[in-house]
C-alpha positions as CSV (number, residue, x, y, z in Angstrom):
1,X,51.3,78.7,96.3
2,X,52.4,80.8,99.7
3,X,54.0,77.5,100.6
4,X,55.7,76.6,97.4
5,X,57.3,80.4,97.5
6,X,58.5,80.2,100.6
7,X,59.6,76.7,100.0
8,X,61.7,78.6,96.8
9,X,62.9,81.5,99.2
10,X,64.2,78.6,101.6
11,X,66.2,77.2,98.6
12,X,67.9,80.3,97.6
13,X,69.0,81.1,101.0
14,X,70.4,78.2,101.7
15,X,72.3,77.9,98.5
16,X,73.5,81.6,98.5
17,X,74.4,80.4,102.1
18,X,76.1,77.3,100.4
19,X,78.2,79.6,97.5
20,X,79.1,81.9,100.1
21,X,80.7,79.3,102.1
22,X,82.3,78.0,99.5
23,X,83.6,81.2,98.1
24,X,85.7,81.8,101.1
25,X,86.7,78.0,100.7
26,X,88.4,79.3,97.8
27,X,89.4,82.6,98.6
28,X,93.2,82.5,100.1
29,X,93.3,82.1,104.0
30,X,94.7,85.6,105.2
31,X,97.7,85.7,107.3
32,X,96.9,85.3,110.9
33,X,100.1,87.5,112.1
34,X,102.7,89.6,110.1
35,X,105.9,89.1,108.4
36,X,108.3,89.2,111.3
37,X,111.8,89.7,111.1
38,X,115.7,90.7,111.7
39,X,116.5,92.7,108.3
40,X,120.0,92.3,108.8
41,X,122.8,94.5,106.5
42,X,125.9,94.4,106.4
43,X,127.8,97.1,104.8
44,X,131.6,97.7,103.5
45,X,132.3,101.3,102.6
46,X,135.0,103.2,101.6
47,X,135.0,106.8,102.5
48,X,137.2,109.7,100.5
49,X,139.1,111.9,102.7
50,X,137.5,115.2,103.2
51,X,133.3,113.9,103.2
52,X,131.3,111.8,104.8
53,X,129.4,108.2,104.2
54,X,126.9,109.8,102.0
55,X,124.8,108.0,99.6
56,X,121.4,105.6,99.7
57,X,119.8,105.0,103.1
58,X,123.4,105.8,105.0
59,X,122.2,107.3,107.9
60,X,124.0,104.7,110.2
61,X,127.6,105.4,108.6
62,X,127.3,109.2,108.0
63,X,126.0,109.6,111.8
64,X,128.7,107.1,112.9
65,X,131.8,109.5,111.0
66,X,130.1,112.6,112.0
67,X,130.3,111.7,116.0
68,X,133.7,110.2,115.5
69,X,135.3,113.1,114.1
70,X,133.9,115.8,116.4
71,X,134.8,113.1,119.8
72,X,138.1,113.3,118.1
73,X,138.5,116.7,116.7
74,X,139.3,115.7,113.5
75,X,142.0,117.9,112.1
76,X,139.8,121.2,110.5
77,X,142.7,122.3,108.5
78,X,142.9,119.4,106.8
79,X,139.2,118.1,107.1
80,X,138.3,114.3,107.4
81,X,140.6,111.7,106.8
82,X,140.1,109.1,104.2
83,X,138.4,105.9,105.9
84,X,136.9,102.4,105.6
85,X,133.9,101.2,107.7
86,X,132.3,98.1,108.3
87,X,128.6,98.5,109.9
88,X,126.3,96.4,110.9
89,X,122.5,97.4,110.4
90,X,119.8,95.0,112.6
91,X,116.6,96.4,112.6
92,X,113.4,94.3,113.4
93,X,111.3,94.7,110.9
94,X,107.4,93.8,111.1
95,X,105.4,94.3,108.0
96,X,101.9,95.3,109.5
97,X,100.2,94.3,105.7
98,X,101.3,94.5,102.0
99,X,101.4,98.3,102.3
100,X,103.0,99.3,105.6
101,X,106.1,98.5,107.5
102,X,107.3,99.1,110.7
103,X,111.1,99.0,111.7
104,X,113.5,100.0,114.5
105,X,116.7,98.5,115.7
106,X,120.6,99.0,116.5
107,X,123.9,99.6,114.3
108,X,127.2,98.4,115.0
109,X,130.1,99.7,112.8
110,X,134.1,99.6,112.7
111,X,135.7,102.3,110.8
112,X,139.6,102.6,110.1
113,X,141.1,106.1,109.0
114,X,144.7,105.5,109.0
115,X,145.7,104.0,112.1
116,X,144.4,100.6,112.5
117,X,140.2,99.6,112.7
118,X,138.6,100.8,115.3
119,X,136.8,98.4,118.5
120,X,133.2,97.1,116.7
121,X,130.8,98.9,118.7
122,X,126.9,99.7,118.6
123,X,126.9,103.4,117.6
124,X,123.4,104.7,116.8
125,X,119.6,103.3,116.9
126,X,117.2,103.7,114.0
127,X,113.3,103.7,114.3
128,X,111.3,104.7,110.5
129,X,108.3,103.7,108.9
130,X,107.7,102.5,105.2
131,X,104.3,102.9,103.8
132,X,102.5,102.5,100.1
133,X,100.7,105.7,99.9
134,X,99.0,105.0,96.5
135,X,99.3,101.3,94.8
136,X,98.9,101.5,91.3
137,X,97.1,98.4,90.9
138,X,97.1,98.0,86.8
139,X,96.2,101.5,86.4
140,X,97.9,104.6,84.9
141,X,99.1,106.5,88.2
142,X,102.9,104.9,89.7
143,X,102.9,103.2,93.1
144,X,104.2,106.0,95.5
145,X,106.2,104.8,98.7
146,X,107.6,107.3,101.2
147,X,110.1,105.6,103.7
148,X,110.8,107.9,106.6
149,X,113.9,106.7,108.9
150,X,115.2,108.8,112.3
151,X,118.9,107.7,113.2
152,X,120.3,108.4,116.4
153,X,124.2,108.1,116.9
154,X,125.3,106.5,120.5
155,X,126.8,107.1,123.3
156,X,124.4,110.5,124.1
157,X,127.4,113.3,124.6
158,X,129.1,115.6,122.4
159,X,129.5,115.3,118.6
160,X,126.3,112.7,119.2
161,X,124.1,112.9,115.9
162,X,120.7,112.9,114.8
163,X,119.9,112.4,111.3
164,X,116.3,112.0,109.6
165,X,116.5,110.2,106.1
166,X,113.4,110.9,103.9
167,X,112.5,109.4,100.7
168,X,109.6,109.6,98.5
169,X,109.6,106.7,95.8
170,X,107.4,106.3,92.3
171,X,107.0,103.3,90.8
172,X,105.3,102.5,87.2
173,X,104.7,98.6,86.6
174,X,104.8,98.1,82.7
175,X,103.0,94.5,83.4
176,X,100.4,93.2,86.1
177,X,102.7,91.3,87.6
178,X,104.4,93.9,88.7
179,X,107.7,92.3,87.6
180,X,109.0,95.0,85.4
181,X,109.1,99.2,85.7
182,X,110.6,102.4,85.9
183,X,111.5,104.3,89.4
184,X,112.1,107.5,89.8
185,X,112.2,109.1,93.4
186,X,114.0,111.8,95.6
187,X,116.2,111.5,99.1
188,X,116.4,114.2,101.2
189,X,118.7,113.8,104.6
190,X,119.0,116.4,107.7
191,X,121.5,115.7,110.2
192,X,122.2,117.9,113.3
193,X,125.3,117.3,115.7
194,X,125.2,118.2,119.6
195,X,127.8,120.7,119.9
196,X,128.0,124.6,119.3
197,X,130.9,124.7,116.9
198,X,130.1,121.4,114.4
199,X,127.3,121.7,111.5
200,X,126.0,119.3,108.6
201,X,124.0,120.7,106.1
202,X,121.1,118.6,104.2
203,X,122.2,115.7,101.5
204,X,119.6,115.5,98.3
205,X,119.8,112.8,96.1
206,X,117.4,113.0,93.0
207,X,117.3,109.7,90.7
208,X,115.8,107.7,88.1
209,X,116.3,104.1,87.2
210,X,114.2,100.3,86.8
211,X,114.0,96.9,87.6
212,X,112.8,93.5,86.1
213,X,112.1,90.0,87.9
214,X,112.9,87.0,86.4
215,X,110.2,84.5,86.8
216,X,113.0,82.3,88.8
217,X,112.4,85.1,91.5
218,X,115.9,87.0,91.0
219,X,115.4,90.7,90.9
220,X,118.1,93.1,89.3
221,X,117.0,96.7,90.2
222,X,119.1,100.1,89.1
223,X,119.5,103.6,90.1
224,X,121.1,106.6,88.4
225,X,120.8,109.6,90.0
226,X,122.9,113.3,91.0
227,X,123.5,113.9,94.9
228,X,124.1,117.6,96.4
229,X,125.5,117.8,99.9
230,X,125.7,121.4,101.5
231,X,128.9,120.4,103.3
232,X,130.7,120.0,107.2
233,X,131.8,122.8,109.3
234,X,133.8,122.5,112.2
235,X,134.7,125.2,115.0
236,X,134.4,127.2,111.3
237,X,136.6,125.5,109.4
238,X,135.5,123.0,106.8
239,X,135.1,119.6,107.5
240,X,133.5,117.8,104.5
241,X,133.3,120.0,100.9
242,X,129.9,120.6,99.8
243,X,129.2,119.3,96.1
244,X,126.9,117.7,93.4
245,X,127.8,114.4,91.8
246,X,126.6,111.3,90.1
247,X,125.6,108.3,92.1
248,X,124.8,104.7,91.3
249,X,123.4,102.3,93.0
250,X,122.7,98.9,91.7
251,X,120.6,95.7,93.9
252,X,120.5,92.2,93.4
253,X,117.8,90.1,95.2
254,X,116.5,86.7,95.4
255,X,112.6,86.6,96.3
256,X,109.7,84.5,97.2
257,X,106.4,83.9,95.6
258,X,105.2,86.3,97.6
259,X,108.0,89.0,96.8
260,X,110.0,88.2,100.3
261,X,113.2,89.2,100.0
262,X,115.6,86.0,100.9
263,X,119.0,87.7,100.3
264,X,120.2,90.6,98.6
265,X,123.5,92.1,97.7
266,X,123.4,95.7,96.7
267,X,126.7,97.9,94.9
268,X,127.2,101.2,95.0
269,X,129.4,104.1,93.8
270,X,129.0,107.4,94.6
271,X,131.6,110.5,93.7
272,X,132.3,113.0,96.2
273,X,134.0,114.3,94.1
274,X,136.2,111.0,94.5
275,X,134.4,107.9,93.9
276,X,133.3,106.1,97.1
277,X,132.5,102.4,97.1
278,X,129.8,100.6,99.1
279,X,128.8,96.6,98.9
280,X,126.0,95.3,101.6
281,X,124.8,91.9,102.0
282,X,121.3,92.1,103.3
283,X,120.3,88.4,104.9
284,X,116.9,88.9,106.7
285,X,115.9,86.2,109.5
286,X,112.6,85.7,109.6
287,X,110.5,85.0,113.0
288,X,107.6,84.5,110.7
289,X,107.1,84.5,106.9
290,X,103.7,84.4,105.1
């Protein structure tokens, strides 16, 4: 009997041994090294006279106008000019897992405010962080991302910028695919200016808005939403007007099957109080793509 039960305990090992095995047969082979790539944007804005580039994630422009008019004492009496800008956003991206990514790079913009476009140079850095903080997962409590991005405008002398662009993100998923929901989030931007006499005050942009994916991986996502911005002083005369206006920001992107974005072309108007226009073209290149 001893023999038979240890001829029995033999068996079971060796076929739990032999399920195991073939459970992680089964089970999806886990990427050996992250998504790796350039998540390059580029951006076509028009600017009223009298504010800055404000809006979504426009760090890079706003910190890019803010230098330029304080390097070239932009007439206080009269506050900015009206402009158009062309910028170019390449930051290498690496996405450390499903819930965390990592990102840090250079921006390159033209601008033209009345006299002919400017030479295309690199005029700030960017490093930031995105991260899942809670996934939702098929339950009742939204998907909460905060993205966290510190833009530094370039060359390092007076009027040079620094802007830190926070924004705290909830997503509810009406299906387990996760192809379909509501958003609902807030952006909150600080940007300080190296010189004594020049000032930005904070940008807060509070918004609501969805998104649904078509099962040929297009994704059409929308934003509606009210931004304040406290204004532009210079040598204490106004700059930029402070004031609180819709926004509306509207993204079109072309996915994977796993939800990699291929390309991307995203629309925005924002009034301030004048309507500003925006269109970027976002075109990553990836090093590697899992």
């Amino acid at each position: 009997m001893r023999t038979v039960a240890m001829g029995l305990a033999c068996l079971a090992i060796s076929a739990s041994a032999a399920f195991s095995a073939e459970a992680e047969e089964d089970a999806p082979a886990k990427p050996a090294v992250p998504n790796i790539y350039l998540d390059l944007r580029t951006t076509y804005a028009t600017i009223p006279a009298g504010t800055l580039g404000l809006g979504f994630g426009n760090t890079s422009v706003s910190a890019a106008l803010g230098a330029l008019a304080v390097r070239r004492g932009a007439a206080p009496s009269n506050g900015l000019p009206a402009a158009k800008s062309i910028a170019v956003d390449l930051p290498l991206t690496v996405d450390v897992n499903d819930r965390v990514s990592l990102y840090g790079g250079v921006s390159g913009s033209t601008t033209d405010i009345g006299g002919g476009w400017s030479t295309f140079d690199v005029t700030s850095w960017n490093i930031g962080v995105q991260a899942d903080l809670y996934r939702q997962n098929g339950g009742s409590i939204p998907t909460i991302t905060l993205q966290s991005t510190l833009t530094q405008s370039v060359p390092n002398d007076q009027g040079m910028t620094n802007s830190f662009n926070n924004i705290l993100e909830f997503d509810y998923a009406l299906d387990e695919d996760e192809t379909r929901g509501g958003l609902a989030g807030v952006q909150y931007t600080t940007t300080t200016i190296a010189s004594p006499f020049a000032s930005i005050r904070p940008n807060t942009i509070l918004y609501a808005g969805g998104y649904y994916q078509w099962p040929s991986n297009w994704k059409f996502t929308g934003r509606l939403g009210m931004q304040s911005f406290g204004g532009a002083q210079l040598a204490g005369r106004t700059l930029a007007e402070s004031f609180t206006q819709p926004i509306l920001r509207l993204d079109l992107d072309r996915m994977d099957d796993n939800d990699n974005r291929l390309f991307g072309i995203t629309a925005q108007i924002a009034w301030m109080p004048k309507p500003s226009y925006q269109v970027t073209l976002r075109t990553p290149l990836y090093a590697v793509r899992n």
